[in-house]
Structure formats: C-alpha cells, structure tokens
PyMOL CGO cylinders between C-alpha atoms (Angstrom):
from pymol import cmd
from pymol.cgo import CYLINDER

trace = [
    CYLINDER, 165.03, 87.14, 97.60, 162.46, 84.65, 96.68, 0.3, 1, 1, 1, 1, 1, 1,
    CYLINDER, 162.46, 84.65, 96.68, 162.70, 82.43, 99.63, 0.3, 1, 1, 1, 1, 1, 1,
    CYLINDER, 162.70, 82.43, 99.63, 162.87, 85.30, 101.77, 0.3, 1, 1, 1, 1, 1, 1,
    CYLINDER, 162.87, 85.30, 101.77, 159.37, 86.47, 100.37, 0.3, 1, 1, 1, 1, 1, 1,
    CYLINDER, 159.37, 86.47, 100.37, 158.24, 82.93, 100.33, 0.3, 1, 1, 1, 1, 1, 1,
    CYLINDER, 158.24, 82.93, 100.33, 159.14, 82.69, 104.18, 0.3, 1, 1, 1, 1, 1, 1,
    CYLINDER, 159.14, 82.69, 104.18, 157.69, 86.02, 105.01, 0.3, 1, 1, 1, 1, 1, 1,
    CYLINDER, 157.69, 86.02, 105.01, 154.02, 84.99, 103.45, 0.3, 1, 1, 1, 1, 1, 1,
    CYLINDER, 154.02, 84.99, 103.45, 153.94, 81.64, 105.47, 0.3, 1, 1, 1, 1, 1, 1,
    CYLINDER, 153.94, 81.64, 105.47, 154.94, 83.38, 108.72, 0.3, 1, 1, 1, 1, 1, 1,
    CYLINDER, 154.94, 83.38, 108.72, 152.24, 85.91, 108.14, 0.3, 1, 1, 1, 1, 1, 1,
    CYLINDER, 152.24, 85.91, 108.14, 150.28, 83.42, 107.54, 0.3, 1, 1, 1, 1, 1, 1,
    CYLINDER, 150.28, 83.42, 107.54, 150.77, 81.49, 110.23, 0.3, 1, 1, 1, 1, 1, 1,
    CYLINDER, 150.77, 81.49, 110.23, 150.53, 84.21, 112.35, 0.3, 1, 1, 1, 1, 1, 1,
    CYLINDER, 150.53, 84.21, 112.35, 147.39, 86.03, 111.59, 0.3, 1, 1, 1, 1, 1, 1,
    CYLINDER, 147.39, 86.03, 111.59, 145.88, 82.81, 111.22, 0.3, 1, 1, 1, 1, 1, 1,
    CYLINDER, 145.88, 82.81, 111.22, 146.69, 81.18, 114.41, 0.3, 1, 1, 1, 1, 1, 1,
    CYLINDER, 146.69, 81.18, 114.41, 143.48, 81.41, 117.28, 0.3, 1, 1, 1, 1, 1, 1,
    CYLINDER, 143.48, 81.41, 117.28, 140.76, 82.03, 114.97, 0.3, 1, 1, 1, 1, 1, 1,
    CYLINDER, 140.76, 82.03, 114.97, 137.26, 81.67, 116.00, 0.3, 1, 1, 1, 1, 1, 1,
    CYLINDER, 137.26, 81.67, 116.00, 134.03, 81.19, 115.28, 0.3, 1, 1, 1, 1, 1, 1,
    CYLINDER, 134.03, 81.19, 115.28, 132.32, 83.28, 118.02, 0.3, 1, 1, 1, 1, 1, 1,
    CYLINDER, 132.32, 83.28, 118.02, 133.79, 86.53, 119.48, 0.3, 1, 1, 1, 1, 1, 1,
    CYLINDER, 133.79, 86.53, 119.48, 136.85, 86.72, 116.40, 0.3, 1, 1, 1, 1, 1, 1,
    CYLINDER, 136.85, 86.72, 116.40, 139.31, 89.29, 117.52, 0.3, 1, 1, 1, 1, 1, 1,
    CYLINDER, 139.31, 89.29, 117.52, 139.80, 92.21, 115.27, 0.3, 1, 1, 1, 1, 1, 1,
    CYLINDER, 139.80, 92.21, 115.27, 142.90, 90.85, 113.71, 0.3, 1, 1, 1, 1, 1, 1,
    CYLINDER, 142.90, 90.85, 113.71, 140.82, 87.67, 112.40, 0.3, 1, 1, 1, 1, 1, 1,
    CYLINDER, 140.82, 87.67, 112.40, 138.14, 90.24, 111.00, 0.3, 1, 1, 1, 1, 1, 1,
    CYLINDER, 138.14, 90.24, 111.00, 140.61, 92.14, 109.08, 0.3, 1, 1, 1, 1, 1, 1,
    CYLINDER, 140.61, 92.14, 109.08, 142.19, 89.09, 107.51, 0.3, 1, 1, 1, 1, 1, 1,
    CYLINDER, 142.19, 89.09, 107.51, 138.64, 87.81, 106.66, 0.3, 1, 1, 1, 1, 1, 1,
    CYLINDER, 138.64, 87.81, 106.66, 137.70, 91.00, 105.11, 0.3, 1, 1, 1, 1, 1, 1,
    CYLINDER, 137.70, 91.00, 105.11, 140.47, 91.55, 103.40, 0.3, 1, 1, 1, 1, 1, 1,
    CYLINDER, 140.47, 91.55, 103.40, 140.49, 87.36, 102.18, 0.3, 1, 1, 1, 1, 1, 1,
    CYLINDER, 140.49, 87.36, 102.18, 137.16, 88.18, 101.10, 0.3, 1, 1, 1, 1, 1, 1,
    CYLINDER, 137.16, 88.18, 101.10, 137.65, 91.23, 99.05, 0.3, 1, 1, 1, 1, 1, 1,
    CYLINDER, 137.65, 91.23, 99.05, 140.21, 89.92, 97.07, 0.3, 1, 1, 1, 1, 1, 1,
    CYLINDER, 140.21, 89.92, 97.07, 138.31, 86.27, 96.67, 0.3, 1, 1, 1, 1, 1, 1,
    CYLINDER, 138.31, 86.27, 96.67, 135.29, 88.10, 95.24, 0.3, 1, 1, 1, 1, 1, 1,
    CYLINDER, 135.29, 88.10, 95.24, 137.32, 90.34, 93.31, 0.3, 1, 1, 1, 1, 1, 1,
    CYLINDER, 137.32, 90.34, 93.31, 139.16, 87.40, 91.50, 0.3, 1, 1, 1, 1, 1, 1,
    CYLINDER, 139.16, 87.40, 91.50, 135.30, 85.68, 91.23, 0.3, 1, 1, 1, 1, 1, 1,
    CYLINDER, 135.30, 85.68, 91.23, 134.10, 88.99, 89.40, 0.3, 1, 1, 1, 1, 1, 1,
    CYLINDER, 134.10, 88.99, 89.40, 136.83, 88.81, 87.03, 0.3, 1, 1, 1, 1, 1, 1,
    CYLINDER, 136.83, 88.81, 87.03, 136.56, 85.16, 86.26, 0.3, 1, 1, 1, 1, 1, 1,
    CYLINDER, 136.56, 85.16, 86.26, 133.30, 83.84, 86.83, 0.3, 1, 1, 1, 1, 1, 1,
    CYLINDER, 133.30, 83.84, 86.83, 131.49, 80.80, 88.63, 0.3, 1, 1, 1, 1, 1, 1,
    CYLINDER, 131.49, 80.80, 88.63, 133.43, 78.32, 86.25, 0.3, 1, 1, 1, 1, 1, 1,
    CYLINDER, 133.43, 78.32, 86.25, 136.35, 79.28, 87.48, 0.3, 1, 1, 1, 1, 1, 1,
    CYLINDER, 136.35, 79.28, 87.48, 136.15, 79.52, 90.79, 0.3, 1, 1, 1, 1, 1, 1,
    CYLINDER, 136.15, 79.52, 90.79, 139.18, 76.83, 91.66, 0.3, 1, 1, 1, 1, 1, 1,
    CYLINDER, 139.18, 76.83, 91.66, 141.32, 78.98, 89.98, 0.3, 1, 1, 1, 1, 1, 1,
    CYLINDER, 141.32, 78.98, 89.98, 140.78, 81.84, 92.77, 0.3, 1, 1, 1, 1, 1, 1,
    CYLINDER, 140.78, 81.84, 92.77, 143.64, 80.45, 94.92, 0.3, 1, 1, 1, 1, 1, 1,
    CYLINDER, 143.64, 80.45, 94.92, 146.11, 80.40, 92.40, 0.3, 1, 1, 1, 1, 1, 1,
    CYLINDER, 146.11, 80.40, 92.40, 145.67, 84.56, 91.48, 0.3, 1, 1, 1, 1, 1, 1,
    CYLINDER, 145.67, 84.56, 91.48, 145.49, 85.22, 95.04, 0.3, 1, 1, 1, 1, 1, 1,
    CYLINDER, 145.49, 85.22, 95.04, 148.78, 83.27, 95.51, 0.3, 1, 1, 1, 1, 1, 1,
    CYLINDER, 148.78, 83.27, 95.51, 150.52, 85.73, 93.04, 0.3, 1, 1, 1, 1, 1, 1,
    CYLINDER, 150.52, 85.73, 93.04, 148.81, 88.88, 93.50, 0.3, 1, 1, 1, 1, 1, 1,
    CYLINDER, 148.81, 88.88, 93.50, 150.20, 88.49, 97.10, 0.3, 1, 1, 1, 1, 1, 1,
    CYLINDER, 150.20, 88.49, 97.10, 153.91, 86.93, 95.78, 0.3, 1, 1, 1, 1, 1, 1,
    CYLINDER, 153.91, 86.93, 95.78, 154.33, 89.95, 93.61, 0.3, 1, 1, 1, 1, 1, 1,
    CYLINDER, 154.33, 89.95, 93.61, 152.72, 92.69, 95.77, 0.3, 1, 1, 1, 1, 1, 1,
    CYLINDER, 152.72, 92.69, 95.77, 155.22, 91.69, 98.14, 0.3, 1, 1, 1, 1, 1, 1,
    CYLINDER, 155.22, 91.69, 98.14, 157.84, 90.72, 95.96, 0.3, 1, 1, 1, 1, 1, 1,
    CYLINDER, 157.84, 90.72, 95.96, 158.01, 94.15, 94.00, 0.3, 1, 1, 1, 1, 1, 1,
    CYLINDER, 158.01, 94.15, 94.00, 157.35, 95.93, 97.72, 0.3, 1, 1, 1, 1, 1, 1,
    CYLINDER, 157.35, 95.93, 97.72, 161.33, 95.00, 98.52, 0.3, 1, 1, 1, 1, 1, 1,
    CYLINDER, 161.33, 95.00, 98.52, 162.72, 98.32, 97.88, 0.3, 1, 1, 1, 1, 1, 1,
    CYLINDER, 162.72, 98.32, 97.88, 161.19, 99.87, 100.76, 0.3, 1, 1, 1, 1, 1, 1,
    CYLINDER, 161.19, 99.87, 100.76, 163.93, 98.03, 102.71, 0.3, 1, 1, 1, 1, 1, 1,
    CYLINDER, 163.93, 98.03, 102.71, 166.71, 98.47, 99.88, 0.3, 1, 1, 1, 1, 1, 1,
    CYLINDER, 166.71, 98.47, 99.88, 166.22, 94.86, 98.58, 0.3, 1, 1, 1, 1, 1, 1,
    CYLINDER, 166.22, 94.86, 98.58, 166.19, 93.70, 95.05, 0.3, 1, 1, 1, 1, 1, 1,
    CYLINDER, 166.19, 93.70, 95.05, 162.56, 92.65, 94.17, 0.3, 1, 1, 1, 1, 1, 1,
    CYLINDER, 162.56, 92.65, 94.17, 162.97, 89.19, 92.79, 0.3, 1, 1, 1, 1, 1, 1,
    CYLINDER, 162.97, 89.19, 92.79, 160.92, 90.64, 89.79, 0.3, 1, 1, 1, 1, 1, 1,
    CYLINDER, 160.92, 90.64, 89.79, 163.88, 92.53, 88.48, 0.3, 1, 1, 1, 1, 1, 1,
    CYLINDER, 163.88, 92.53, 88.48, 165.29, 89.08, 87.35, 0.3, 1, 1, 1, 1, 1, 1,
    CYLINDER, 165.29, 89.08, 87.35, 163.68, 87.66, 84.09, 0.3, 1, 1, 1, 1, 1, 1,
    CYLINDER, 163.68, 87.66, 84.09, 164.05, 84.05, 85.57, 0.3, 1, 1, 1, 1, 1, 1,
    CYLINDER, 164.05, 84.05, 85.57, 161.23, 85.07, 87.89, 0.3, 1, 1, 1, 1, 1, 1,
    CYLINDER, 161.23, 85.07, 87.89, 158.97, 86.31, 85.51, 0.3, 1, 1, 1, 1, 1, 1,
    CYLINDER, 158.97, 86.31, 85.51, 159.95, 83.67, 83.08, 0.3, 1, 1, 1, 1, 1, 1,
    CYLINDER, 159.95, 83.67, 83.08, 159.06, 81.02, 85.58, 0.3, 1, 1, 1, 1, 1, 1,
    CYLINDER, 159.06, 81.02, 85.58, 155.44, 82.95, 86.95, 0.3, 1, 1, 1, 1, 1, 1,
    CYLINDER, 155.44, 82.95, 86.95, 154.65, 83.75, 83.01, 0.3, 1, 1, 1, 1, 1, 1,
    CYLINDER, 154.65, 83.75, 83.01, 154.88, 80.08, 82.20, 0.3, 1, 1, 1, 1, 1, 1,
    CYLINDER, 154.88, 80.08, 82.20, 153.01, 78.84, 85.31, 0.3, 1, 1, 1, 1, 1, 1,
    CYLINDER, 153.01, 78.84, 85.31, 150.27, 81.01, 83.98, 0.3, 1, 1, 1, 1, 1, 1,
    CYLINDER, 150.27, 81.01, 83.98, 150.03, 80.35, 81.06, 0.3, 1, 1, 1, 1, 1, 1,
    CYLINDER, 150.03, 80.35, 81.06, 150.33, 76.39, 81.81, 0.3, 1, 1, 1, 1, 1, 1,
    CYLINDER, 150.33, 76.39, 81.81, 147.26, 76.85, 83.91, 0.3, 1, 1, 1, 1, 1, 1,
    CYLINDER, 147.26, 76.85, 83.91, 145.40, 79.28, 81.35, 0.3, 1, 1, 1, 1, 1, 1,
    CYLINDER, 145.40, 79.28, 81.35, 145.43, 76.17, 78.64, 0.3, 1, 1, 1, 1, 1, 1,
    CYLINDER, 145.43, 76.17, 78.64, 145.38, 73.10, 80.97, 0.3, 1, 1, 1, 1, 1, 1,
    CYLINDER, 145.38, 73.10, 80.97, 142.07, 75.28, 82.46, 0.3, 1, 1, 1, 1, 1, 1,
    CYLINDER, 142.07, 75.28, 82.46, 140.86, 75.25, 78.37, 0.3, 1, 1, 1, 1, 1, 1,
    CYLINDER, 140.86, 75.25, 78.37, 141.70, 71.48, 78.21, 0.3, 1, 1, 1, 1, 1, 1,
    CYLINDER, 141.70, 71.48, 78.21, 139.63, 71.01, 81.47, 0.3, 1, 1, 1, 1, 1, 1,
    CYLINDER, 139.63, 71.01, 81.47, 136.56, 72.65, 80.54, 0.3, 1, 1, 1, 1, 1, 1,
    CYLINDER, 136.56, 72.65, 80.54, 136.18, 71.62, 77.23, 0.3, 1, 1, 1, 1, 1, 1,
    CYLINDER, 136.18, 71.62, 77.23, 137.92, 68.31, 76.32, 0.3, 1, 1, 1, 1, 1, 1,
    CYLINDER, 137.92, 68.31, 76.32, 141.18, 67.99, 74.38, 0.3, 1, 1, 1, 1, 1, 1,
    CYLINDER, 141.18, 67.99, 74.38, 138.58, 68.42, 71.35, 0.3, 1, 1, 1, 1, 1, 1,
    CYLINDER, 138.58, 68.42, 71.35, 136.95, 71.45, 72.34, 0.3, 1, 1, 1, 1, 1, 1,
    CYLINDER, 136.95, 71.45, 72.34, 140.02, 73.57, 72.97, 0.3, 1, 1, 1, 1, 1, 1,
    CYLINDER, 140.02, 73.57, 72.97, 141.63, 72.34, 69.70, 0.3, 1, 1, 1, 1, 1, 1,
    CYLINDER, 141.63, 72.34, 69.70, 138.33, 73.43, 68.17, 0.3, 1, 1, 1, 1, 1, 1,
    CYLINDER, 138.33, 73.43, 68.17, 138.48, 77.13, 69.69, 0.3, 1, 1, 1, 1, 1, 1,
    CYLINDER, 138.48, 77.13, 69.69, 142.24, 76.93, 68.39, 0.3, 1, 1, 1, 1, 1, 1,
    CYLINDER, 142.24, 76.93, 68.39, 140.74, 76.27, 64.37, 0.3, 1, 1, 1, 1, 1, 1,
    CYLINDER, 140.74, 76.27, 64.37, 137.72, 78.38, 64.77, 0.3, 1, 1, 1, 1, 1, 1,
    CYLINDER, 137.72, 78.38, 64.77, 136.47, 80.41, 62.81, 0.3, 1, 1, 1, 1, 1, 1,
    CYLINDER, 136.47, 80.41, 62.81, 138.18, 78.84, 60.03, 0.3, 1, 1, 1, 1, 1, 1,
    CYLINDER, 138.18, 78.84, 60.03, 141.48, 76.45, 59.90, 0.3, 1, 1, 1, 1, 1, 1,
    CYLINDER, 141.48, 76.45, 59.90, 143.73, 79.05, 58.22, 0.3, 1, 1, 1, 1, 1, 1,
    CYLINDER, 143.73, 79.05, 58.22, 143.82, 81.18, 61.21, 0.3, 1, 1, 1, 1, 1, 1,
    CYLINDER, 143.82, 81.18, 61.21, 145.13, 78.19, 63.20, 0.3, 1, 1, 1, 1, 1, 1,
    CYLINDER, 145.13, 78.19, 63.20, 148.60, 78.87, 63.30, 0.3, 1, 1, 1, 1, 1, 1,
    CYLINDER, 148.60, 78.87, 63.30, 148.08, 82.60, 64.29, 0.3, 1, 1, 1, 1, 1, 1,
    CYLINDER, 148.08, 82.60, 64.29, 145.76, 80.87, 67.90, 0.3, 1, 1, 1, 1, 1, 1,
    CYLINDER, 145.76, 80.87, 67.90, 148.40, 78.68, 68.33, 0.3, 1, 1, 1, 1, 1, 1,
    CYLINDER, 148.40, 78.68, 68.33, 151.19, 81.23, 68.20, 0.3, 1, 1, 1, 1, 1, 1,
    CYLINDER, 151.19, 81.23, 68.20, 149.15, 83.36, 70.95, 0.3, 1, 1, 1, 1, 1, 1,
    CYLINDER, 149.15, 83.36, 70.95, 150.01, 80.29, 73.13, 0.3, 1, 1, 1, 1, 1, 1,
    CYLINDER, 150.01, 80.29, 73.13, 153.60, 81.28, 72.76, 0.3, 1, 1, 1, 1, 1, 1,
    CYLINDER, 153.60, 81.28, 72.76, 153.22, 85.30, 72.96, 0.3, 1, 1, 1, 1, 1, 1,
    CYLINDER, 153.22, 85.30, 72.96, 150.61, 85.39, 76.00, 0.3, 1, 1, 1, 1, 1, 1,
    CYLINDER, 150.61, 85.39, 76.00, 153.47, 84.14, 78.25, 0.3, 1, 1, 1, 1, 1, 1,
    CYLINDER, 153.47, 84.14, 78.25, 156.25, 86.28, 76.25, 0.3, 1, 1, 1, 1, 1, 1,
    CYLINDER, 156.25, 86.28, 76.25, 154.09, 89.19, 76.91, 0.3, 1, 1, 1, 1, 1, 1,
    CYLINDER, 154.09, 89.19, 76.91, 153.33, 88.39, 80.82, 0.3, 1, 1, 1, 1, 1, 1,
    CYLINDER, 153.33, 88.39, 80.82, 156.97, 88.38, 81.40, 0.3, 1, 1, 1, 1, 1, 1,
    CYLINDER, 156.97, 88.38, 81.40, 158.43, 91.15, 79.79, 0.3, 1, 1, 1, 1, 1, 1,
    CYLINDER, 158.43, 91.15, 79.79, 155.55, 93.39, 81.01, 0.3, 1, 1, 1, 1, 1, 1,
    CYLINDER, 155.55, 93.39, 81.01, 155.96, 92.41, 84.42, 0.3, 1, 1, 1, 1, 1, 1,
    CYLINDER, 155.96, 92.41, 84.42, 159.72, 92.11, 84.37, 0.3, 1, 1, 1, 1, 1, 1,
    CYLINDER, 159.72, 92.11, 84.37, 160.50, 95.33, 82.02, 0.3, 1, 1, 1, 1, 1, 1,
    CYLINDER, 160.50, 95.33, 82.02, 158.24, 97.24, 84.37, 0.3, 1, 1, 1, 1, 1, 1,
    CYLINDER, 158.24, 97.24, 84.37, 160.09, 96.27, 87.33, 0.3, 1, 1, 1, 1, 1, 1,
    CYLINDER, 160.09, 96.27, 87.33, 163.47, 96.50, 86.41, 0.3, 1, 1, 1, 1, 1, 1,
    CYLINDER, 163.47, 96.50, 86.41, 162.61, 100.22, 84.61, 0.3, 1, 1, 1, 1, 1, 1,
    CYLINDER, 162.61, 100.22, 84.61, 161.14, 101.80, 87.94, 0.3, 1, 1, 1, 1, 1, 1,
    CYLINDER, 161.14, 101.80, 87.94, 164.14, 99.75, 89.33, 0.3, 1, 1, 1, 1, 1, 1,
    CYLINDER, 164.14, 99.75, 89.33, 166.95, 102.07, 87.02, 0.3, 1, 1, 1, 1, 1, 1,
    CYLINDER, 166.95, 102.07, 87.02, 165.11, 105.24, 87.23, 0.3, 1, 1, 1, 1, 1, 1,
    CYLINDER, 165.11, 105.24, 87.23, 165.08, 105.17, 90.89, 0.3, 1, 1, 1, 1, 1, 1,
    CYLINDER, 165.08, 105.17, 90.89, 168.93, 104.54, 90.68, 0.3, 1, 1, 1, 1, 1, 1,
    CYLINDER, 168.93, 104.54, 90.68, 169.43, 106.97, 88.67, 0.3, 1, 1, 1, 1, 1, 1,
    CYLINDER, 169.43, 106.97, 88.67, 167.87, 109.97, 90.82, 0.3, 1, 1, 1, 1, 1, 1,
    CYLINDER, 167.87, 109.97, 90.82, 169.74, 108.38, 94.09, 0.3, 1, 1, 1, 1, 1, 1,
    CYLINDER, 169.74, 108.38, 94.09, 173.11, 109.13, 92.05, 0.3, 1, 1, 1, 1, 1, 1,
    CYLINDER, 173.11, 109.13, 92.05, 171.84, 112.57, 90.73, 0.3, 1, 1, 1, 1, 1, 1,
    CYLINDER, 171.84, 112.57, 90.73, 169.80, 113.70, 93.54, 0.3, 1, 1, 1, 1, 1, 1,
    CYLINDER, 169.80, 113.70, 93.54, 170.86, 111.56, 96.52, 0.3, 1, 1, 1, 1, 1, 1,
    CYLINDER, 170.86, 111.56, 96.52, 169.33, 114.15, 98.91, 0.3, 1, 1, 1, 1, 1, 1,
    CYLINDER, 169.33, 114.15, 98.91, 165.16, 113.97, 99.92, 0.3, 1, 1, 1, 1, 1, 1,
    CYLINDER, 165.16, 113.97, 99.92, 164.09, 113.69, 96.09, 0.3, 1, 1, 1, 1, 1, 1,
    CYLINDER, 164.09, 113.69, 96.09, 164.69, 110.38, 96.09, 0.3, 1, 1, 1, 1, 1, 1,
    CYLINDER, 164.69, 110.38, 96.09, 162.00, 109.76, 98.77, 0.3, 1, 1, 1, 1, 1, 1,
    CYLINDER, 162.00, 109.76, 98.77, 159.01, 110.88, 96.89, 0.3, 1, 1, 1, 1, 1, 1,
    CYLINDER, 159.01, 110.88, 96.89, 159.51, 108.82, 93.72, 0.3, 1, 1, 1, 1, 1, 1,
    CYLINDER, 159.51, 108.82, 93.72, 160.92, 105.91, 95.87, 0.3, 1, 1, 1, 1, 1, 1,
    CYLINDER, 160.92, 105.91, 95.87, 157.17, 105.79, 97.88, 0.3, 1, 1, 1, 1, 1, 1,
    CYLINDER, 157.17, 105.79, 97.88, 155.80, 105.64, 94.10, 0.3, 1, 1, 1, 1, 1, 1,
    CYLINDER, 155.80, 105.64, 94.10, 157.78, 103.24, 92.52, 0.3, 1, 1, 1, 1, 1, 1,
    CYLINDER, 157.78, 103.24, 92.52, 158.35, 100.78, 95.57, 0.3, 1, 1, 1, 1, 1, 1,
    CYLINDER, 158.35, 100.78, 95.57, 154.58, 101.41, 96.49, 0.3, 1, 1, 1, 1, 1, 1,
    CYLINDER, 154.58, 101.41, 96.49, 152.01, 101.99, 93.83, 0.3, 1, 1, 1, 1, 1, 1,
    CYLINDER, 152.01, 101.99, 93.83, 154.16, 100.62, 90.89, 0.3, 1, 1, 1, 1, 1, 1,
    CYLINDER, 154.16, 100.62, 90.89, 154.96, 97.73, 92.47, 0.3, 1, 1, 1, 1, 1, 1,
    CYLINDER, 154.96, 97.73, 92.47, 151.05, 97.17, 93.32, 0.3, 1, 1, 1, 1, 1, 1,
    CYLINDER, 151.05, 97.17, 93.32, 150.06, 98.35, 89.39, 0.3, 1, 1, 1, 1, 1, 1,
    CYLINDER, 150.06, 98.35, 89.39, 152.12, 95.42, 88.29, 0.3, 1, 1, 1, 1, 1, 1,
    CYLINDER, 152.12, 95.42, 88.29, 150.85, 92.50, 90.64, 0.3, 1, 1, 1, 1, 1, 1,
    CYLINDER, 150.85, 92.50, 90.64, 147.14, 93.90, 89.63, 0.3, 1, 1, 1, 1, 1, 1,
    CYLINDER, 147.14, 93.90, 89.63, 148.02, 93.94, 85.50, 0.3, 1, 1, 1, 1, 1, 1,
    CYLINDER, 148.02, 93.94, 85.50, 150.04, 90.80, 86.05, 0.3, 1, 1, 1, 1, 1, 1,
    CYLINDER, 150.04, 90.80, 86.05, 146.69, 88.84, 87.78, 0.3, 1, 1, 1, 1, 1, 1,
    CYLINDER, 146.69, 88.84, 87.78, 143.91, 90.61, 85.66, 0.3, 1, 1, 1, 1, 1, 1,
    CYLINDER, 143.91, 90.61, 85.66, 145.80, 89.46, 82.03, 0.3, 1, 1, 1, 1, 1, 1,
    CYLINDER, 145.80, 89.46, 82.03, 145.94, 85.78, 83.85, 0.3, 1, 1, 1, 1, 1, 1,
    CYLINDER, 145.94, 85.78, 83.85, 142.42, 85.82, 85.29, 0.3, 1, 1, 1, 1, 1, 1,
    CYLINDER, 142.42, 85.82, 85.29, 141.32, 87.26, 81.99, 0.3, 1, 1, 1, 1, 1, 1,
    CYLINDER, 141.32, 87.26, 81.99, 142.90, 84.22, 79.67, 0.3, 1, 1, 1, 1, 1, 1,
    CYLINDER, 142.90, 84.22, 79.67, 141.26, 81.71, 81.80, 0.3, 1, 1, 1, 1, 1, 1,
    CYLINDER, 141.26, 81.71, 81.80, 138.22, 82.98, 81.70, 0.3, 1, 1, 1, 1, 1, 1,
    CYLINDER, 138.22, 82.98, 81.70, 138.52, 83.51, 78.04, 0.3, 1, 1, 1, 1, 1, 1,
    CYLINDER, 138.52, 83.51, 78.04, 139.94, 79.84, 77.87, 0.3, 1, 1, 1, 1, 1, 1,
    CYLINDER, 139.94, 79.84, 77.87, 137.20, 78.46, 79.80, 0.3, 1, 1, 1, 1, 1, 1,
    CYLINDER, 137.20, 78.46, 79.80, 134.02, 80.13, 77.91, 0.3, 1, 1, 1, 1, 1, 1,
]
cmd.load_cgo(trace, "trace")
C-alpha cells in the first residue's frame, strides 16, 4: 500500500503542478499555492527561522500519512496499521531530529545539551534518544491499528448504516489527528534540538 500512496502523491503532483504560471494562474494553481503556503508557514511557526530546511521533510509526511491513514475510505489497509511503517518513519525522524542537533551546534554542543545540567543526568538524555522514536511509533501505529479493530468490529456487529458514521470519523478525522500529532512531536524535537 505504500507504493500505491507513494505513486498517488507524485501523480498529484505532477498533475496539479503541470502549466503553472506566473501571470493569469488558473484557479487550480491558486489553490495548490494556498494550500503549499498554509502548511509551509504552519511548519515555520512551529519550528522557527533556524529550521526552515527542515519544512520539506514535515510536509513530506504530514501528506504520506494524511493519505496513508485516508485508505479506508476505499476499503484499503493504511500502510500505518503495520509497525514496519511506523518503525521506519519513527526512525527517519528521529535520525533527522539529532543529525539537525549535530548541525546546529557541533558534535560538542549537542553532547553538551546531552550532560547539561549536570553529568549524572546523562544517561537519562541519552535514553530519550531511544524512547522519542519508541514513542513516535507506537503512538502513530497503536492509533491506527485501534481505530482500524474498532471499525471491524462494528462492521461484524452492526454491518448495516452504523458503520458509516464512525467509518467517516475514523478514516477521516482520526486519520488526519495522527499525521498532525505525528509532525508536531517531530517539528517540536527539532526545534528543541536546534535551540
């Protein structure tokens, strides 16, 4: 289900960003630039000036996962129901959260922010770098895969019209919840990391 995501975002992309122009853009071209520009400056609130070329990355996988966990309207699996996934996005994240420390600050800086305020809480900072992507993942995935088994479970109990209602919520506004929390906690460690 991943490639199939993957491939709808780059046809969508290359659609609604074929024939753009400068003068006279078509509605189509405004929408995408207003909505590109809504999420950019969101992403820029959250993280700050310094780390600005870290914008592309959260838009990347607020869109992957919006869509991603958006599967069951069709009766797909969302990719996100399978720990590998989150594993894998939880890991990217936090590999940029660190490296974006690293950057900033020098190899000597961040192992300074690691030690501070004293050396005996050390091993506790360094630990976080191990729980931070734990808890990425098993938020996002346990999330997914427990709006995933309730929604099972009232298709086999109530397989008539109640399904639709809580289908529309979990498919919908769930799925969008988690791509949000899933960005903000990432956005918000590399701005922490980067300060």
């Amino acid at each position: 289900m991943t490639w199939v995501v993957m491939a709808v975002i780059i046809i969508v992309g290359l659609l609604v960003t074929s024939n753009l122009k400068v003068e006279n853009p078509s509605k189509r071209q405004l929408l995408v630039e207003s909505f590109f520009s809504w999420l950019y400056h969101f992403f820029e609130d959250l993280i700050g000036e310094e780390g600005k070329k870290y914008i592309p990355y959260l838009m990347t996988i607020i869109v992957y996962l919006t869509i991603s966990n958006m599967l069951g309207w069709f009766g797909l699996t969302p990719p996100t129901k399978d720990i590998q996934v989150t594993a894998a996005l939880a890991i990217m994240s936090i590999i940029l959260i660190e490296s974006s420390g690293m950057i900033h600050k020098g190899f000597g800086g961040w192992f300074r922010q690691k030690v501070e305020p004293i050396a005996a809480i050390a091993p506790l900072n360094f630990l976080e770098i191990l729980i931070r992507p734990l808890s990425l993942c098993m938020r996002l995935f346990g999330n997914m895969l427990g709006g995933f088994i309730i929604m099972e479970l009232i298709k086999h109990l109530v397989p008539v019209i109640v399904p639709i209602p809580f289908g529309l919520f979990f498919d919908t506004f769930d799925a969008i919840i988690q791509a949000y929390v899933f960005c903000l906690l990432t956005s918000l460690f590399i701005k922490e990391s980067i300060e």
